[in-house]
C-alpha positions as a Python dict, from the first residue, in 0.01 Angstrom:
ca = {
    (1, 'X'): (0, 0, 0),
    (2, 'X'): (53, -44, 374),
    (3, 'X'): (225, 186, 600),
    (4, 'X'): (331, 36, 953),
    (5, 'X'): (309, 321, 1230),
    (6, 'X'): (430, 304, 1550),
    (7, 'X'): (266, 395, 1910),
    (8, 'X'): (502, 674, 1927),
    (9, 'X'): (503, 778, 1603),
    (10, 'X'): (206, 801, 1593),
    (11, 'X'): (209, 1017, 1916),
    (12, 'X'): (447, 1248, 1780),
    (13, 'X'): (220, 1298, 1438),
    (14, 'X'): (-114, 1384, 1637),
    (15, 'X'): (104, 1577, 1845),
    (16, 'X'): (306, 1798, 1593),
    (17, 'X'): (-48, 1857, 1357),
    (18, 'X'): (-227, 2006, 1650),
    (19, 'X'): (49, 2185, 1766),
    (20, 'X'): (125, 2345, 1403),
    (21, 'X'): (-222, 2324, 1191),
    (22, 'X'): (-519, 2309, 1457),
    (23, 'X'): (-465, 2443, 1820),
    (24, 'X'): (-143, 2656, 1715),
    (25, 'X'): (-17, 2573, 2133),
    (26, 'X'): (97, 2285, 2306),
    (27, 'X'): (-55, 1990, 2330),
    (28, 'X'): (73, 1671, 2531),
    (29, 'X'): (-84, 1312, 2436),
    (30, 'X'): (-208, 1171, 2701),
    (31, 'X'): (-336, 847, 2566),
    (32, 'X'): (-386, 614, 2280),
    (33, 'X'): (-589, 286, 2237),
    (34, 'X'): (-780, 73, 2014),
    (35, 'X'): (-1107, 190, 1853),
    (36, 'X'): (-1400, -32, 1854),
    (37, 'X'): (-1486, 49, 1505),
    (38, 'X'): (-1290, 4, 1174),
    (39, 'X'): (-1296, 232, 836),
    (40, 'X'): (-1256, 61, 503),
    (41, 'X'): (-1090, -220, 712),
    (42, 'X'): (-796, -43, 860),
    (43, 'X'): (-796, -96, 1252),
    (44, 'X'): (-836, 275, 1410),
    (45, 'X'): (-656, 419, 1672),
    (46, 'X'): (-813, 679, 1953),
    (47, 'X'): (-578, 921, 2023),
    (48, 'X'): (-653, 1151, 2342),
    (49, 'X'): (-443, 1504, 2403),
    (50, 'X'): (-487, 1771, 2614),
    (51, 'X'): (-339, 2122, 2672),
    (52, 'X'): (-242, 2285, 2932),
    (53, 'X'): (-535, 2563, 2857),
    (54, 'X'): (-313, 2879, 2912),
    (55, 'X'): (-522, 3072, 2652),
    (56, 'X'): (-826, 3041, 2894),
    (57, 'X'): (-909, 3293, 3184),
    (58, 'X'): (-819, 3141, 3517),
    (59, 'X'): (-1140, 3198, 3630),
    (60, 'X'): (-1290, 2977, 3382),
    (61, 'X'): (-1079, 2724, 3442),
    (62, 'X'): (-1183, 2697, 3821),
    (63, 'X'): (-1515, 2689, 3697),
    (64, 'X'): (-1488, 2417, 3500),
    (65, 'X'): (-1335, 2218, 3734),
    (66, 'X'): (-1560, 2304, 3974),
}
C-alpha cells in the first residue's frame, strides 16, 4: 500500500501530534527536508519544530541563549 503525503500535510500532522499527544502547547514547524537514511525503503523526512517555550522561566531562557 502506498500513501502519497504532501510537504504540508505533512507539516500539519507533526504539527497537530505534538500539539495534542506530546508537548500538549504550541508548536510551529520550522523546517522539513530529506533524511540521509532510509527505513525498510521508504525515503524519510526530517521534520524540525520549535515552541515558543512559554512554560520555561524567563530566566532560563536568557541563559540558554546566553
Amino acid at each position: 500500500m502506498k500513501y502519497h503525503i504532501t510537504q504540508g500535510e505533512l507539516c500539519e500532522a507533526v504539527q497537530l501530534y505534538l500539539n495534542e499527544r506530546v508537548l500538549k502547547r504550541p508548536v510551529k514547524i520550522t523546517k522539513v527536508e530529506k533524511a540521509d537514511a532510509k527505513h525498510y525503503g521508504i525515503e524519510l523526512e526530517t521534520v524540525t519544530a520549535e515552541d515558543d517555550q512559554e512554560q520555561v522561566a524567563a530566566d532560563a531562557r536568557e541563559a540558554a541563549t546566553a
